[in-house]
N, C-alpha and C positions, 0 to 999 in steps of 0.2 A: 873531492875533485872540485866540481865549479860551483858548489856552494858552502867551500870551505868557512870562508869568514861568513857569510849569511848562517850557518848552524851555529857557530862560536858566537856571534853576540847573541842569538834566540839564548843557548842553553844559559850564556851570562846574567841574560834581561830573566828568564824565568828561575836561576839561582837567586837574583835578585828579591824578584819579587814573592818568591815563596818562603825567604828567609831560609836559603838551604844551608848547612854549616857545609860546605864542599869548597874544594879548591881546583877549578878546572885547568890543563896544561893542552897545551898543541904541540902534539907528537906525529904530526903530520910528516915533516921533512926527516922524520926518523927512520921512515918506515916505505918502501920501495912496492909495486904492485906489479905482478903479472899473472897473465890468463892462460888457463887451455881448456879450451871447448870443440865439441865437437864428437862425431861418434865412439873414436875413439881415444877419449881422453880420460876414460876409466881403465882402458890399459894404460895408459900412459902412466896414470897415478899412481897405478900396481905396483909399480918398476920403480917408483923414485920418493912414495912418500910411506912413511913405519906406519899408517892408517887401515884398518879393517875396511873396505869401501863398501863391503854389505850393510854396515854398519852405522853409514856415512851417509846420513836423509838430507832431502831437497831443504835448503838455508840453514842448513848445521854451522856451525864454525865450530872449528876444532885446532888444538891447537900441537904439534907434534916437530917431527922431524920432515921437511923435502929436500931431495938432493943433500942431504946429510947437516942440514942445519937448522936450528929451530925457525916456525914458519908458523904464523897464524891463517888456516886455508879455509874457504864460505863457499859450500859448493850450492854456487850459483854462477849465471851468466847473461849476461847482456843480450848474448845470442838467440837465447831462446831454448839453446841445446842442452845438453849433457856439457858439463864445464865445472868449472872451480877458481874463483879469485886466490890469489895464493899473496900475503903480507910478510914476506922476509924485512929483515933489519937493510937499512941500505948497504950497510957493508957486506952483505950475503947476498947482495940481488945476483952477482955474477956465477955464484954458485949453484941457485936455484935456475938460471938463464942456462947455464952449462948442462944442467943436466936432465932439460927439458931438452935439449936438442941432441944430445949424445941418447938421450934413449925414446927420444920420439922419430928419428929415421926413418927406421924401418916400418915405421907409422901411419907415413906416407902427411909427417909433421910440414906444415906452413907457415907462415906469415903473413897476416892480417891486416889491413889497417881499418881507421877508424872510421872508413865510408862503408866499409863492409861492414862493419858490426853495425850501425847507423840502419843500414839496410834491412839487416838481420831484426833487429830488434822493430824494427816499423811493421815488417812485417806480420809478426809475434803480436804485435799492437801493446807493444810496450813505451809507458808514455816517456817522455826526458825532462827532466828539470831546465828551464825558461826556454821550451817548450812548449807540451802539454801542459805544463803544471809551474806555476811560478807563485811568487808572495803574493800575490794579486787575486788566486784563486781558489777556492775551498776543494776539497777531495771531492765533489758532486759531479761538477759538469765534465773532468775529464777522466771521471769512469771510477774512479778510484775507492768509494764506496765497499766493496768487498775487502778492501782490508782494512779498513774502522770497526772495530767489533764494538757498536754500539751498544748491544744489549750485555757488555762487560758492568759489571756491579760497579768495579771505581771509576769516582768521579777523574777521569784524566783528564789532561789539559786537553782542551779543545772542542771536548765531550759535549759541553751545555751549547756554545756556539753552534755546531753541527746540527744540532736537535732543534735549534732554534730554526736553521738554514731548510732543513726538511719540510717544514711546516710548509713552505711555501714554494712550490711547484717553480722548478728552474726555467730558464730562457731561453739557455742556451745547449750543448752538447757536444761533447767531442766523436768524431764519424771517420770512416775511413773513406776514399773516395778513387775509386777506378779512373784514371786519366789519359784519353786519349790525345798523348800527345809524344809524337816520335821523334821530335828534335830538338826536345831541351824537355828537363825534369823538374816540377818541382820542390823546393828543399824550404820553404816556411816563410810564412810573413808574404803569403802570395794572395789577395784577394778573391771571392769567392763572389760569381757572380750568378743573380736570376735575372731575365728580364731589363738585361742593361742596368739592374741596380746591385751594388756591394752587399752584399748580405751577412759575409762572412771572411773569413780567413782560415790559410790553411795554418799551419803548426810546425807540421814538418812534410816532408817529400824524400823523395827516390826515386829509382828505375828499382822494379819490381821484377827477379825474377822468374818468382812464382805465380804473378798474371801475366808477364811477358806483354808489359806498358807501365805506365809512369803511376805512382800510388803518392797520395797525401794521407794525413792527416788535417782535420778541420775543424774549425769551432762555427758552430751552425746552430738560427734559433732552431726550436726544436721542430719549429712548422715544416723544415725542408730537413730532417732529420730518419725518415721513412727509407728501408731498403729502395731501390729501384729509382728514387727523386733523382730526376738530372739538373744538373748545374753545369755553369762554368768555373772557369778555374783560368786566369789572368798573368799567360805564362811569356816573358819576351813581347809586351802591348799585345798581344792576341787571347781572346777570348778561349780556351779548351776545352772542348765537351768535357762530361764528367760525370761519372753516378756511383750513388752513393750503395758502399756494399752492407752486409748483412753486417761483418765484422772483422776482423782481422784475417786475412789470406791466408794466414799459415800458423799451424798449431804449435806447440810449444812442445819440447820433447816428453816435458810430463803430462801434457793433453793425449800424445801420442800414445807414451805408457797406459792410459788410463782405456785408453778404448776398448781393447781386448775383452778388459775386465766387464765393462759395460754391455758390450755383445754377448758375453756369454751368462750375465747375469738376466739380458731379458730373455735368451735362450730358454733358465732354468724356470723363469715366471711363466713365459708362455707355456712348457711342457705340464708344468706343473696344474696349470690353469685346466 
């Protein structure tokens, strides 16, 4: 997507310099993308792709028939939810398009756009590239840490820098931030005020269904980084109350799955106990 050419010259500059014998191509414009997410997009899946979906784990790619044509499908989602990116050839995206809609109907099947998944994923506290995260920033400050498996035995790219970056206690932080403000939203690169002084910036923004008021994201030293710190938030020249939450507003559909499991495991500790 939008760090096409930023991935293609890294992987070139590190073919480069690692002396790889490889030959890289960009089959990007080969290859067409569409989504379904959402609760019921496991039936949907049922009905239109040759896949076992018991089968089918959270970031699998797999590579099969959808809507009767071969299709590389990642089930994963922007949203947060229950979803699957789905990679037909461009000349089949209308086939897989077709038969997402002839058998998602009765589904009670939508259309989406990209302010709504925007939202979706903010909420989830999922970070966006020149966003949260751009060339300018290490995996540390905007949370990203959990999936660097540092203590992986290979030396990988990136591995000694990170370990270097550790050592020394960060500045900064990326925070979610409750915004009380009901007539405009918002959506990144909005100042971040204490005390009449700039302290920070938010990243990104939305109207937040699920606090039902305006939600950022923010890069905050870490001194006004604490649940409960109020700030402002510098929306249309006006200063916006604002306080910083625990974490992301809304859980992820496999947060969601997980809970059960964890209820009933402290269940079997305590009885046991």
């Amino acid at each position: 997507g939008g760090s096409e050419f930023h991935d293609l010259r890294r992987l070139n500059q590190i073919a480069r310099e690692e002396k790889f014998d490889v030959e890289l191509a960009n089959i990007t414009e080969e290859f067409g993308t569409l989504t379904v997410a959402g609760p019921m997009s496991g039936a949907l899946m049922e009905r239109i792709s040759d896949q076992d979906l018991n089968n089918w784990k959270f970031m699998d790619a797999k590579h099969g028939k959808v809507g009767g044509v071969d299709c590389l499908g990642i089930r994963i989602s922007y949203t947060g939810e229950l979803g699957w990116e789905l990679y037909p050839a461009m000349k089949d995206m209308d086939a897989v398009y077709q038969a997402i809609v002839d058998n998602g109907a009765d589904l009670g099947l939508g259309h989406v756009g990209t302010r709504v998944i925007n939202t979706l994923r903010i909420e989830k506290g999922f970070r966006g590239w020149g966003h949260e995260m751009n060339k300018d920033t290490s995996p540390i400050e905007p949370g990203l840490m959990p999936f660097v498996k540092i203590q992986k035995k290979a030396n990988f790219i990136g591995k000694t820098a990170v370990q270097d970056m550790l050592k020394t206690p960060r500045t900064s932080e990326t925070v979610f931030l409750a915004v009380d403000s009901p007539d405009v939203d918002p959506e990144g690169d909005e100042s971040v005020v204490v005390f009449g002084k700039a302290v920070g910036y938010t990243t990104s923004g939305c109207y937040s269904p699920v606090l039902k008021s305006a939600l950022a994201m923010a890069s905050l030293p870490k001194t006004f980084t604490t649940p409960g710190t109020e700030v402002e938030v510098m929306l249309a020249g006006k200063g916006r109350k604002a306080v910083v939450l625990e974490g992301a507003p809304a859980l992820t559909h496999a947060a969601r799955e997980r809970l059960p499991v964890v209820k009933e495991e402290k269940i079997k500790v305590k009885t046991a106990a």
